[in-house]
VMD Tcl script that draws the C-alpha trace (Angstrom):
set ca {
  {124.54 88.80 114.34}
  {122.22 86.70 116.33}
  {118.44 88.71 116.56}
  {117.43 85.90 118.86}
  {119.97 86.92 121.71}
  {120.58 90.34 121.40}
  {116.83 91.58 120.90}
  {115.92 92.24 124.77}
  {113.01 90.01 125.87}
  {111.40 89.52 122.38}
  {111.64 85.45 121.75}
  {110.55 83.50 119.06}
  {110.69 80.07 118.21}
  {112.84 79.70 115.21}
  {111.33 78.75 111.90}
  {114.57 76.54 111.04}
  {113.93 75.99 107.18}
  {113.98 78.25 103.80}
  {110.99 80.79 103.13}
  {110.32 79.17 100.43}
  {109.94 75.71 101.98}
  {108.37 77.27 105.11}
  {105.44 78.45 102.34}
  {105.35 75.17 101.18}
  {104.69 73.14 104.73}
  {102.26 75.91 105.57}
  {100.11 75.04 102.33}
  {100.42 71.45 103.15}
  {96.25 70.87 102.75}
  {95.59 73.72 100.54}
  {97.06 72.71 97.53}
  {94.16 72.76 95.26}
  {93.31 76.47 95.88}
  {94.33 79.10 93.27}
  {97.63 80.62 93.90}
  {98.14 83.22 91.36}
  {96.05 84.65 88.19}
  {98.54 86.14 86.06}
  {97.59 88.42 83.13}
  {94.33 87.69 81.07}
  {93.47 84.81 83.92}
  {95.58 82.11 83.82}
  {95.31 80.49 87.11}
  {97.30 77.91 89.09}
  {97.19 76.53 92.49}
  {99.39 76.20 94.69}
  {100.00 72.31 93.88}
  {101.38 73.55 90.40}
  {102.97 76.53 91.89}
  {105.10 74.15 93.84}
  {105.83 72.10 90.85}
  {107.11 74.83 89.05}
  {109.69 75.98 91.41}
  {111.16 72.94 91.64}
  {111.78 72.96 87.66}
  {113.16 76.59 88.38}
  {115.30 75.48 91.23}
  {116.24 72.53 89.00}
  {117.26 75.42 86.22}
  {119.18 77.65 88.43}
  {121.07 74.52 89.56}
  {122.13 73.74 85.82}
  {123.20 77.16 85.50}
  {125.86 76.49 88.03}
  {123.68 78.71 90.98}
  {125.22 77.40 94.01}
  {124.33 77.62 97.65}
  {125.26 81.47 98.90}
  {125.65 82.67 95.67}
  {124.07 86.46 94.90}
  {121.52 86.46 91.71}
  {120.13 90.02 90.86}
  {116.65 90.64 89.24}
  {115.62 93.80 87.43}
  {112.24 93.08 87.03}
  {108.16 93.50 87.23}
  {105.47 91.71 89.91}
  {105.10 89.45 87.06}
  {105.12 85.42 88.04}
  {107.97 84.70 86.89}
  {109.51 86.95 89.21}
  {107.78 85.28 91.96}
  {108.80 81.75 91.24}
  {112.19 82.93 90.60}
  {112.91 83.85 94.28}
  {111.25 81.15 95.94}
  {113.25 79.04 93.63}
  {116.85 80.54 93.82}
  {115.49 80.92 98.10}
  {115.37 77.10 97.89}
  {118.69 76.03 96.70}
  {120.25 78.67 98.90}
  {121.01 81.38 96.86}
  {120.18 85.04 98.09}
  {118.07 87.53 95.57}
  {118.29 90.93 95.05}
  {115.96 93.00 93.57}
  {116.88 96.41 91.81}
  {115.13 98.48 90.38}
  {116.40 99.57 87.11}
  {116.63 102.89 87.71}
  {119.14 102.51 90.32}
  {120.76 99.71 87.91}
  {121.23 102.09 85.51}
  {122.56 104.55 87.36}
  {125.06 102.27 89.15}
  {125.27 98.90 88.32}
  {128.91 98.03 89.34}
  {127.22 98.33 92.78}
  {124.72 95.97 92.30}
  {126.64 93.13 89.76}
  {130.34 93.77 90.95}
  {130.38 94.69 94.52}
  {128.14 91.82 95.36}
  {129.90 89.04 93.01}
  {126.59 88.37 91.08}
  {127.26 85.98 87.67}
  {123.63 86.05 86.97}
  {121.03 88.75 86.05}
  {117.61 87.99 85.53}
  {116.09 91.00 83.44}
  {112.68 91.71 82.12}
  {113.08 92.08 78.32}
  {111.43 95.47 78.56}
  {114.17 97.22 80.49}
  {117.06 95.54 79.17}
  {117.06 98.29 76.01}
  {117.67 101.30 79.21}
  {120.08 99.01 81.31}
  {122.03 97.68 78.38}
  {124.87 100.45 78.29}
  {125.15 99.64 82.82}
  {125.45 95.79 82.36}
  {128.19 96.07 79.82}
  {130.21 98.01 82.57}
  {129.87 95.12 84.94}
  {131.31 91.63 85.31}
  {127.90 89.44 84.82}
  {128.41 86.66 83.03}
  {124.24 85.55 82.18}
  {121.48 87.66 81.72}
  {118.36 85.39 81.10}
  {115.20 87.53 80.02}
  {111.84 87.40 80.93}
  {108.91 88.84 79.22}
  {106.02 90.37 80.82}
  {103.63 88.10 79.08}
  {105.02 85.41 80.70}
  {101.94 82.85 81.77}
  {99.52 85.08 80.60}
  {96.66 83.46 77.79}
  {96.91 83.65 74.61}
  {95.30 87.02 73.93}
  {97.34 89.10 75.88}
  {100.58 87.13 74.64}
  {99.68 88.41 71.07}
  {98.56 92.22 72.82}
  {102.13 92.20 75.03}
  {105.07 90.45 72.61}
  {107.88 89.03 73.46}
  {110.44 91.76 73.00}
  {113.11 90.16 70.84}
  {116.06 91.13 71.39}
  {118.54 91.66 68.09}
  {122.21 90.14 68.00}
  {122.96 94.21 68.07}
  {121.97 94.49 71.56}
  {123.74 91.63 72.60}
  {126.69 92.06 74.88}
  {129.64 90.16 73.93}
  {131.20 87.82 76.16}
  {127.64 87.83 77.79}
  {125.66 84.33 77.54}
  {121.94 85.35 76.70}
  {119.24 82.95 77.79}
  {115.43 83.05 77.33}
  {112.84 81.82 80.14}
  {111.12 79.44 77.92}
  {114.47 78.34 77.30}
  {115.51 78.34 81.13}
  {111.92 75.79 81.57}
  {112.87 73.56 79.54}
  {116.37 73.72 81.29}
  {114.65 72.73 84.51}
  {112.13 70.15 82.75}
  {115.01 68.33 81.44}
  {117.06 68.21 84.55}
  {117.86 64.58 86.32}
  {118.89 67.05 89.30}
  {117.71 65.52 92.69}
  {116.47 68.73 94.85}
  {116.79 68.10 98.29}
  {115.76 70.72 101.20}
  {119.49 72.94 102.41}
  {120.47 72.40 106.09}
  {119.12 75.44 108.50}
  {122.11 78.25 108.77}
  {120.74 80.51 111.35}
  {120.61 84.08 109.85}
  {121.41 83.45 106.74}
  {120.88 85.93 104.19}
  {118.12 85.29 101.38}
  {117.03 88.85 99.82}
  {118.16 92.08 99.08}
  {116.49 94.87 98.42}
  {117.12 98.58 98.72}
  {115.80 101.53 100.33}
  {114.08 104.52 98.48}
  {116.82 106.35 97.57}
  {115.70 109.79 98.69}
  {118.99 110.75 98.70}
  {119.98 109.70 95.30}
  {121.97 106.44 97.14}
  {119.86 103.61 97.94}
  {121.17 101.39 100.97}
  {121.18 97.51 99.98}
  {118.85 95.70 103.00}
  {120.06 92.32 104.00}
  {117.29 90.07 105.33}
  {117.50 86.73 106.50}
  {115.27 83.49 106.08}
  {114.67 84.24 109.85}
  {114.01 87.93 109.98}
  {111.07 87.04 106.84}
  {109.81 84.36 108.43}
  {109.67 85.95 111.89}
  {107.11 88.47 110.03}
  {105.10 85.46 108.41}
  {104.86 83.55 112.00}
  {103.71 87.58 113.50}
  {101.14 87.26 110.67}
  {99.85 83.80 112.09}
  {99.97 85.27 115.88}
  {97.61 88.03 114.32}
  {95.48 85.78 112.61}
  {96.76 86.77 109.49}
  {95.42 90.77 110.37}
  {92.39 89.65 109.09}
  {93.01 88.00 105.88}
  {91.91 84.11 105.25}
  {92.68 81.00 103.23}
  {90.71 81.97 99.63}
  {90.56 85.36 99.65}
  {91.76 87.00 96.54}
  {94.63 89.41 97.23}
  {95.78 91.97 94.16}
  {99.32 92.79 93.71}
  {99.75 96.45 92.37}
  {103.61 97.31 93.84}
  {106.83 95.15 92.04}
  {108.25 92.78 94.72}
  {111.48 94.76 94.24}
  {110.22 96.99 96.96}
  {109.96 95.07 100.23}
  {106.77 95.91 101.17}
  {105.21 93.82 98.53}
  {107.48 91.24 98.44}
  {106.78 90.58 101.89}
  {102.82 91.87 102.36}
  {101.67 91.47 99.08}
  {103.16 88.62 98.15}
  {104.70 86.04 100.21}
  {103.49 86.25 104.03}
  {99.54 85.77 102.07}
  {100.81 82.83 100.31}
  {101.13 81.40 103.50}
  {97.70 81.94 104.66}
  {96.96 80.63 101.17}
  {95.35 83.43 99.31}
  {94.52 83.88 95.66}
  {97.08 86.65 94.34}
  {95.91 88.00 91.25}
  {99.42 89.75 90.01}
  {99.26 93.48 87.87}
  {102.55 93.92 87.02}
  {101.67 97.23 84.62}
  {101.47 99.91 87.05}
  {99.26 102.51 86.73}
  {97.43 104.16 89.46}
  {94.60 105.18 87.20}
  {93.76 102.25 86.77}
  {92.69 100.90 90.05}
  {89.05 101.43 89.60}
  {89.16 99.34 86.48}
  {91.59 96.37 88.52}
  {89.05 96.30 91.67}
  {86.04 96.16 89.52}
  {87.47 93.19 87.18}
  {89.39 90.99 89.58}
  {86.62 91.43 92.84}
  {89.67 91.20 95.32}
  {89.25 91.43 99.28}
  {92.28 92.65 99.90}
  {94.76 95.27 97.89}
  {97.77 97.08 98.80}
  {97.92 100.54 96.84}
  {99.75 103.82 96.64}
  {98.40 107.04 97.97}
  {98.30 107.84 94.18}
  {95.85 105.33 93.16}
  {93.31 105.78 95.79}
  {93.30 109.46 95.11}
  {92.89 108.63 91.00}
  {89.71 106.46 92.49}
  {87.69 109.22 92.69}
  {87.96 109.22 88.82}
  {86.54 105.92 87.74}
  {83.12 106.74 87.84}
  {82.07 103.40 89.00}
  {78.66 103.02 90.52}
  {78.52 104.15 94.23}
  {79.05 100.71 96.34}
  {79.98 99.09 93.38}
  {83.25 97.89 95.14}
  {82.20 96.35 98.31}
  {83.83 92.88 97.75}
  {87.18 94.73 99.21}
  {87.41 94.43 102.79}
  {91.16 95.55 103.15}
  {92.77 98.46 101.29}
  {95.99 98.99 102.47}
  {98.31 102.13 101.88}
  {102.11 102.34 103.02}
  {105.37 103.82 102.07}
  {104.13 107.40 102.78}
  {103.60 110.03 105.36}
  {99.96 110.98 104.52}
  {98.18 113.86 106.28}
  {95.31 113.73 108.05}
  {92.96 115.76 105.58}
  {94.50 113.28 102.75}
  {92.98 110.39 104.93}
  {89.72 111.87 105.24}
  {89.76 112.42 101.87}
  {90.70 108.57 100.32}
  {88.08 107.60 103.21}
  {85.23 109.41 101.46}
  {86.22 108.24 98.03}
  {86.08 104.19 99.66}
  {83.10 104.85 101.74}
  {81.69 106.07 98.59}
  {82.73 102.75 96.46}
  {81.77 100.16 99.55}
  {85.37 99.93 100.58}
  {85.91 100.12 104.41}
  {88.64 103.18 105.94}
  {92.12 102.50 104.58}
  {94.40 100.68 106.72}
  {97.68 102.58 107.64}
  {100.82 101.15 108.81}
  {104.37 102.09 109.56}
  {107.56 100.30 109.16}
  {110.92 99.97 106.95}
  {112.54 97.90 105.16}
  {114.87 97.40 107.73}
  {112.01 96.12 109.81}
  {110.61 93.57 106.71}
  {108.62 97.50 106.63}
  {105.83 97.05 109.46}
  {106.18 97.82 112.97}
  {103.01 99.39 113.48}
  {99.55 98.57 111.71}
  {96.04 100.60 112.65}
  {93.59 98.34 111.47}
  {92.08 97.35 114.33}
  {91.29 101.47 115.30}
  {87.40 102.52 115.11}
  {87.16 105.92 113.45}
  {90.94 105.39 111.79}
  {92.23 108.03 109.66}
  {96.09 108.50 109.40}
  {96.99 106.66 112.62}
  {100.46 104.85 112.41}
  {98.74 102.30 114.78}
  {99.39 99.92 117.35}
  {102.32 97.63 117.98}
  {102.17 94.65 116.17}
  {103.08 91.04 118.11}
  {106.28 90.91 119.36}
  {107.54 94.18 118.67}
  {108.57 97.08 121.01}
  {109.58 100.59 120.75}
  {110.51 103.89 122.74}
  {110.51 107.58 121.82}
  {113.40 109.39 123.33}
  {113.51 112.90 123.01}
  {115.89 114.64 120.53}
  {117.89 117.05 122.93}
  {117.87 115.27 126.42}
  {117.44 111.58 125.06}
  {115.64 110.72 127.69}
  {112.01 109.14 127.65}
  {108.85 110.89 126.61}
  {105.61 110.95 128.11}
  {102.59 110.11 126.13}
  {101.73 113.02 123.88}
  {105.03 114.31 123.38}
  {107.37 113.81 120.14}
  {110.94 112.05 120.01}
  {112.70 110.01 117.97}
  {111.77 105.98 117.68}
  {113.94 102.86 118.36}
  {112.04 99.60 117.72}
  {113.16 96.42 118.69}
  {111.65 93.46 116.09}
  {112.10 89.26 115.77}
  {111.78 90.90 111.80}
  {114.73 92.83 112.09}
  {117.35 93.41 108.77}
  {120.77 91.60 109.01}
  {122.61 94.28 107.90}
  {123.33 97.12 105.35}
  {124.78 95.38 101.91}
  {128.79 96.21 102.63}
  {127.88 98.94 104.48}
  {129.22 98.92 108.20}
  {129.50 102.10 108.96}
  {125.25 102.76 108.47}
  {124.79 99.04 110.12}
  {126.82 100.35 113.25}
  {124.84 103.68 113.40}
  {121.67 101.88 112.83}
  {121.75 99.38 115.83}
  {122.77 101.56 119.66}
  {123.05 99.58 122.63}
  {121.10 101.40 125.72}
  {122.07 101.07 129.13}
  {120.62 97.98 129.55}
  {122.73 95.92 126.95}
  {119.74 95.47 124.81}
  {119.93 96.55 121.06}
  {117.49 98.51 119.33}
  {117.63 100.14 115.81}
  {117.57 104.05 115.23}
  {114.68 104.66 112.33}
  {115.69 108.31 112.76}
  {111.88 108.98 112.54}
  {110.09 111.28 114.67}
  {106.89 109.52 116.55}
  {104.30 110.04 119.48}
  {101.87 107.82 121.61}
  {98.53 109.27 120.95}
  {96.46 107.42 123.40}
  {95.95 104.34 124.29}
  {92.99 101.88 123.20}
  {92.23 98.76 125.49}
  {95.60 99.20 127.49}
  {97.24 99.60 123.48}
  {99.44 102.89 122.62}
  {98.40 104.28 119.72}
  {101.56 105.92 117.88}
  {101.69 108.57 114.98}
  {105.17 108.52 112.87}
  {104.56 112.30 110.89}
  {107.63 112.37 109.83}
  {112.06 112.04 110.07}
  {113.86 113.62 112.63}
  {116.30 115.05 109.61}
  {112.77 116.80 108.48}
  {113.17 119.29 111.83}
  {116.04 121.38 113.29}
  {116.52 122.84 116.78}
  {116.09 126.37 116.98}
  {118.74 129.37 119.01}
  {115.98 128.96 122.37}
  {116.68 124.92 122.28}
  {112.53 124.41 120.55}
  {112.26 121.33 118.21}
  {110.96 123.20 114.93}
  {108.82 120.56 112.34}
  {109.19 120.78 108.82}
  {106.60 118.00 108.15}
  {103.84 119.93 110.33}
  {104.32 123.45 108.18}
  {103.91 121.24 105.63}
  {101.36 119.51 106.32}
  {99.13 122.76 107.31}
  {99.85 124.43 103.75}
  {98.95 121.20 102.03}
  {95.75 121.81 103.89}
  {94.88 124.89 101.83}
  {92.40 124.77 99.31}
  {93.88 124.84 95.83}
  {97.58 123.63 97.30}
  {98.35 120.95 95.58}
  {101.73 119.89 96.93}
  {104.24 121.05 99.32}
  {108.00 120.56 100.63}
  {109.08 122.77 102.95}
  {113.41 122.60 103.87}
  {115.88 123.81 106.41}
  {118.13 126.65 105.35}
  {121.02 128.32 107.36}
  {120.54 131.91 106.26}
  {122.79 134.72 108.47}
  {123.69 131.37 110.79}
  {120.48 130.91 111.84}
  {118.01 128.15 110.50}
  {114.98 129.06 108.68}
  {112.10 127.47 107.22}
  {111.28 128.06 103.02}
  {107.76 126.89 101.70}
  {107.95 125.24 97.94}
  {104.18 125.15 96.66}
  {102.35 123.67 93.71}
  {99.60 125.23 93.23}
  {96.59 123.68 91.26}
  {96.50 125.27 87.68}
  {92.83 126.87 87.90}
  {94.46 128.80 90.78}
  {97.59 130.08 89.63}
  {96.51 133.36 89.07}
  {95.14 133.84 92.65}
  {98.77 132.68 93.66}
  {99.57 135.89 95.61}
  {96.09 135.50 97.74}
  {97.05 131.70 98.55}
  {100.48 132.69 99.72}
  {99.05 135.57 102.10}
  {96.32 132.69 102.82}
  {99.06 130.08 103.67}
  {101.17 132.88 105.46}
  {98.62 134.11 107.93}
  {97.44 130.39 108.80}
  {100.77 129.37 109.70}
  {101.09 132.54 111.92}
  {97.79 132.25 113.49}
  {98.65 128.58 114.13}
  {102.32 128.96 115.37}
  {103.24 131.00 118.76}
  {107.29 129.63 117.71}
  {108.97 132.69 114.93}
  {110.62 130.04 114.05}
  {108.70 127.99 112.50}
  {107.29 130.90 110.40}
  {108.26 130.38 106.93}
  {111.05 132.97 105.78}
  {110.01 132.89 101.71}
  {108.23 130.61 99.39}
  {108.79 129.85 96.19}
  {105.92 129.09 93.86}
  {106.76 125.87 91.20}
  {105.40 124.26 88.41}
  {106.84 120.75 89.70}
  {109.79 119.59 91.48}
  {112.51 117.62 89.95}
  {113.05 114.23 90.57}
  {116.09 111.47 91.39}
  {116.96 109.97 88.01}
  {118.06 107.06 90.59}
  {115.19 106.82 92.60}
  {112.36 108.32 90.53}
  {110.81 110.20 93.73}
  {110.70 114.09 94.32}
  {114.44 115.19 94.89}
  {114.53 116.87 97.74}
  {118.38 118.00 98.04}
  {118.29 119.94 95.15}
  {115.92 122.35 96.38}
  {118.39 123.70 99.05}
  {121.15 124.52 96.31}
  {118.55 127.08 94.76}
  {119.21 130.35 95.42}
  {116.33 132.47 93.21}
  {112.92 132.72 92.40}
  {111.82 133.44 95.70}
  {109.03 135.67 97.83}
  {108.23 137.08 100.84}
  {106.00 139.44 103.04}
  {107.73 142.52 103.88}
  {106.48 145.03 106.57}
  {103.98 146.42 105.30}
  {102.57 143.08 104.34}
  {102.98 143.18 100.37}
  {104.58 140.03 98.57}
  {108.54 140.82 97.31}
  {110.77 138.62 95.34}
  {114.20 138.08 96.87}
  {117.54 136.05 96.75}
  {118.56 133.46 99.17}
  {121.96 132.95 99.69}
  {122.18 130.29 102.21}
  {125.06 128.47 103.72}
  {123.72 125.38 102.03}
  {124.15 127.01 98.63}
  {127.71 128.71 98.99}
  {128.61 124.87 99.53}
  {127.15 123.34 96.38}
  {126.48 125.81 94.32}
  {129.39 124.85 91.35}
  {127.44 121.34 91.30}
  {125.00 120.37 88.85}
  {122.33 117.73 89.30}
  {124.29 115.02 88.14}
  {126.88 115.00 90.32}
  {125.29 115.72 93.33}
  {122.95 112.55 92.47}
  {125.92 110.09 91.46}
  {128.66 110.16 93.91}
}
mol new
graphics top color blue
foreach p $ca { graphics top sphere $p radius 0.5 }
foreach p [lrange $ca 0 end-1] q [lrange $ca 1 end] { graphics top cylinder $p $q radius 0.2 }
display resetview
């Protein structure tokens, strides 16, 4: 599928080479500046960073890697892991990344499906995936160890974890990365650059898995170097040649692989890579390693507030970045105050997918920001079309978005069915893909729209009188409650008509005020809301929800099978417990976790 034709007027000289070479010409003459600092400081630049992907590339080659063929890593943001892409991304061979969770959970997907001979593990999973890998047809697993190029010190804190002749897989050859060096070192391989294939695919990686079956994302050495050439036409959003740059999220999600890790390198910044992640520990990791620009989860600027570092004690960073979450407006504020407090400018919001190499939308550049999806980046376009007519909205008014991006996935992984619903043809002829998210133009800023993405579409329902009903915005206005500590509020068909029900974790000081809260949280959204529908028809109060086995994030369809445990106000205005029986629950009611999870 050719992005270059079929993606309206959005043009864009092609890169023609690998992203791994295109990294390479773009360092040219800055070779001598400090590429990565791995753990306890080792540092290289990027003349030796070069160096040693060519003694990778060399490896893979003796391996019998060819040109096209799939390699699959289960692995940390460790170096290693870096240098392993750009090096199987030079000889032609495609990556995927999986994270073990979803390995374990289904590896014949991930080994079988895709043909893949070769797994590159980190020694510290392989004990969890061992049982999955001897289901599939890999044929080498080389191991990695998360002291890989770290100094001394830390090599003798973080072992190599040996693994015994036990654990070993017959019929399996084992391999060890020193080993696999050597391999390389040894090699009287000529490496010469692969011919341009236009679209050709170089890394997988999958979505979230909300829904307990994570969606393989093709992209192309095109579509990722598309987003490294919008990165030049924004002058890099900001970020220079020399500026350190920590990396907190595993490349296995594409967000870092792409903005964390490899569209810097080509501005040639000093990545400094954490592959132990802990969000309490971000403080510590700012303080230490002075870096201007992070990318972070929600969860570790919030755990900032904790450090008790001295106030403006961080000021070196000049670019915290947060993405992969909706994230209210009183949560902004919030993170805002704690980085004001350390030195650290607003927090920089974007939206995207992985589909779209995961940024569409960035709001750096907006005075006052708080949880702003942004402004268009270069080259990309979009439309909001409203859910029930389909026509176009006005600014101000919600619908669903279609972008149209030069960054654009290839394709699902042997999925055709979600490609074709993901890319609709308007009446135009042009092509645009269907992110199923709900979005709005705020306002516009120097002839810019300004867009907010709350929320997906699927997180709303359309009520008897034809109203668009919001789950995300009762949501958001009962996280806004003092003492609420989180929230998830579904659609359930009770007496055939949708209604919404409000789960709430409540902070543990303020448990036994729980009834007040509720009333609290009930009268708010009444006051608030002239719609009955979108009046919540029970709560249920929880000590924590239950999370994807697969996925590791808050399972959401499980909450709609659950039937009891419930409140809500009766007439007179007093709390009752009561029994849902909702349409969703006569249907999947005889299934247990497991098997709604692993289909």
């Amino acid at each position: 599928m050719d992005w270059f034709l079929i993606l309206g007027e959005i043009d864009m000289e092609v890169t023609g080479k690998t992203i791994s070479d295109n990294i390479q010409d773009r360092n040219a003459d800055k070779l001598n500046v400090p590429a990565f600092e791995s753990l306890g400081g080792t540092t290289i630049d990027y003349k030796t960073y070069f160096e040693i992907v060519d003694v990778y590339a060399k490896a893979f080659k003796e391996l019998g890697v060819q040109n096209g063929d799939v390699v699959t890593i289960c692995s940390a943001g460790t170096l290693d892991t870096v240098l392993n892409f750009a090096a199987l991304n030079k000889i032609g061979a495609v990556a995927q990344f999986v994270n073990p969770n979803y390995f374990k959970y289904n590896s014949k997907k991930y080994i079988n499906d895709t043909n893949s001979k070769l797994l590159i593990c980190l020694d510290r999973f392989y004990p969890d995936i061992k049982d999955a890998i001897a289901e599939t047809n890999v044929e080498k697993v080389l191991l990695s160890s998360i002291s890989e190029y770290s100094s001394y010190l830390f090599k003798i804190v973080a072992r190599r974890k040996r693994i015994s002749k036990s654990n070993l897989i017959d019929g399996i050859d084992y391999m060890e990365l020193p080993k696999f060096i050597k391999l390389g070192e040894n090699s009287n391989i000529k490496l010469e650059r692969i011919p341009y294939v236009p679209n050709k695919p170089a890394v997988i990686t999958y979505t979230s898995g909300t829904t307990g079956n994570p969606k393989g994302v093709v992209h192309t050495n095109d579509s990722i170097n598309n987003m490294i050439m919008i990165y030049e036409l924004a002058n890099g959003f900001g970020v220079k040649c020399g500026d350190r740059n920590l990396v907190l999220i595993p490349p296995m999600y594409l967000t870092s692989f792409v903005h964390s890790i490899y569209a810097p390198m080509t501005l040639g910044t000093t990545n400094i890579l954490q592959p132990i992640y802990n969000p309490k520990s971000l403080g510590k990791e700012l303080k230490k390693y002075e870096p201007v620009t992070v990318i972070a989860s929600k969860a570790h600027y919030l755990n900032l507030e904790d450090s008790r570092l001295p106030q403006g004690s961080l000021s070196h960073t000049k670019f915290a970045y947060c993405g992969g979450e909706a994230i209210s407006k009183s949560v902004a504020i919030r993170i805002d105050k704690i980085l004001e407090f350390f030195g650290i400018p607003p927090m920089i919001l974007g939206y995207g997918e992985t589909e779209f190499a995961t940024m569409v939308m960035f709001n750096n550049d907006i005075p006052n920001r708080t949880n702003e999806s942004g402004m268009l980046i270069p080259e990309v376009k979009a439309k909001i079309l409203d859910l029930v007519t389909g026509l176009p909205v006005p600014q101000g008014q919600r619908g669903e978005l279609y972008i149209q991006t030069p960054a654009m996935m290839l394709e699902y992984l042997n999925n055709p069915e979600a490609t074709s619903k993901f890319f609709v043809m308007d009446d135009n002829g042009e092509t645009w893909a269907k992110t199923g998210d709900i979005a709005q133009i705020l306002y516009q800023q120097d002839g810019k729209d300004i867009y907010e993405v709350p929320g997906r579409a699927s997180d709303s329902f359309i009520d008897e009188n034809g109203n668009v009903v919001y789950l995300f915005d009762i949501e958001t206005k009962v996280e806004d409650v003092k003492y609420v500590q989180q929230a998830e509020v579904i659609a359930l068909t009770v007496d055939g008509k949708k209604v919404p029900v409000v789960h709430v974790i409540l902070d543990k000081k303020a448990k036994r005020f729980a009834g007040d809260i509720l009333r609290i949280i009930d009268t708010t959204l009444k006051k608030d809301n002239t719609n009955e529908s979108a009046i919540p028809y029970a709560y249920k109060l929880r000590d924590s929800f239950e999370t994807s086995p697969i996925s590791g994030k808050r399972d959401y369809a499980i909450l709609k099978y659950e039937t009891d445990g419930y409140v809500r106000f009766n007439k007179q205005g007093e709390l009752e417990p009561i029994e849902i029986v909702s349409e969703e629950s006569k249907e999947k009611n005889d299934l247990i976790h497991s098997k709604i999870l692993v289909r």
